[in-house]
C-alpha positions in Angstrom: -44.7 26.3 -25.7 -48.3 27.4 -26.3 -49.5 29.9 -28.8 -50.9 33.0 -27.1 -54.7 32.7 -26.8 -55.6 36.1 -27.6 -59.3 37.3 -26.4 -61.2 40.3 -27.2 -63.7 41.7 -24.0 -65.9 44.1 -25.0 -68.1 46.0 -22.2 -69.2 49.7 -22.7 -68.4 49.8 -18.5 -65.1 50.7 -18.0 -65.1 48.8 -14.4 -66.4 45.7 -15.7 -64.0 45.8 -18.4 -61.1 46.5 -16.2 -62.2 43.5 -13.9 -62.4 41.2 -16.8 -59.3 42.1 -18.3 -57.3 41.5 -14.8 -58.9 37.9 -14.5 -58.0 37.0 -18.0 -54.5 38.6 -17.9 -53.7 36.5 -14.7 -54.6 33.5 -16.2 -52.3 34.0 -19.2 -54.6 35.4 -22.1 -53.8 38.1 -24.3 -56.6 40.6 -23.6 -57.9 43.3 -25.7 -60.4 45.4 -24.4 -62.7 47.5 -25.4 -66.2 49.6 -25.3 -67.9 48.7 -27.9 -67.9 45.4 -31.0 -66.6 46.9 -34.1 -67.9 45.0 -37.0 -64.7 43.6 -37.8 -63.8 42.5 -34.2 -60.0 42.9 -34.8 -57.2 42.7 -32.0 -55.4 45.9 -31.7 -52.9 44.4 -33.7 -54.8 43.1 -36.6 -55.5 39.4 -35.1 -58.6 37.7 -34.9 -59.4 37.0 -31.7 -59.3 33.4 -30.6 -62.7 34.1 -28.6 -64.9 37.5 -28.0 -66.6 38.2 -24.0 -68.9 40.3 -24.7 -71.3 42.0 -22.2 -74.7 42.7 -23.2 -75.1 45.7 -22.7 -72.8 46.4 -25.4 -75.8 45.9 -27.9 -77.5 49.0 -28.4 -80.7 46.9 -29.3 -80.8 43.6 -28.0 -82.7 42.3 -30.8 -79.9 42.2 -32.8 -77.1 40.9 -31.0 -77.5 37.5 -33.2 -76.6 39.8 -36.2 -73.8 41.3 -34.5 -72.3 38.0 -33.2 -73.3 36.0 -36.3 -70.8 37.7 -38.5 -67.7 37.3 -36.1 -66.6 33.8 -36.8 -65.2 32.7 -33.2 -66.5 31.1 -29.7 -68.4 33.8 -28.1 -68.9 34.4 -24.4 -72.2 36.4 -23.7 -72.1 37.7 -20.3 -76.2 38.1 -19.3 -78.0 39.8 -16.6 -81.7 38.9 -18.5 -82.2 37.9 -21.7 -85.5 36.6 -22.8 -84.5 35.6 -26.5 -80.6 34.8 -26.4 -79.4 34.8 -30.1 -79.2 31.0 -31.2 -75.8 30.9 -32.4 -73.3 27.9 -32.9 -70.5 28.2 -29.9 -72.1 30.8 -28.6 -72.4 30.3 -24.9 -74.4 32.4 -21.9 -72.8 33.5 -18.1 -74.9 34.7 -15.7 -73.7 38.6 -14.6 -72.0 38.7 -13.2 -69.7 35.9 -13.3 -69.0 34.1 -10.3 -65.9 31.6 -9.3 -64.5 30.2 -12.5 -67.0 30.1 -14.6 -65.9 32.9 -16.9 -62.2 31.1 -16.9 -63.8 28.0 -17.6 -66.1 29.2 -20.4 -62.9 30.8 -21.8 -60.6 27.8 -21.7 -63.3 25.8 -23.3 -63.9 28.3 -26.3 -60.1 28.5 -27.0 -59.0 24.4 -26.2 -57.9 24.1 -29.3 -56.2 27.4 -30.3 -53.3 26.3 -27.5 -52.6 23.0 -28.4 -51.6 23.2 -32.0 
């Protein structure tokens, strides 16, 4: 059987969050969910996430968002209405807001492929 593949949404909209949440949860992820990116992006129950979601508007300056994400040390999923200067980050990878068919799933499975088959 599969580890869990736990991922941590952040979105400071609490309908967007919902929404995201509900997708991932039907597909089988462990979602934690939340408003804001905590500097140490813990799950609720002290895990690191497998991979982060994180809306951009969550950034209270956008200019920092490398910074932010830099530090977290998983795939990250950067959901973007318009960004002129997306951070340049290893693994990082950019959806169009918002997300349409399965591109959000697909972005997921691909940052977490190898959390569930070991």
């Amino acid at each position: 059987m599969p580890a869990a593949i736990n991922v941590l949404v952040v979105a400071p909209d609490e309908v967007m969050r919902r929404s995201l949440s509900f997708v991932l949860e039907a597909e089988g992820y462990v979602v934690d969910a939340r408003s804001r990116l905590d500097r140490l992006a813990l799950t609720r129950d002290g895990r690191i996430p497998d991979c982060v979601v994180i809306d951009q508007d969550a950034f209270a300056d956008p200019g920092t968002a490398g910074q932010d994400l830099s530090g977290l040390g998983v795939a990250v999923i950067l959901l973007v209405e318009q960004m002129h200067r997306p951070p340049l980050l290893p693994g990082l990878r950019l959806i169009e807001k918002p997300p349409l068919g399965r591109d959000l799933l697909d972005a997921v499975a691909t940052a977490c492929q190898s959390v569930g088959s070991t």
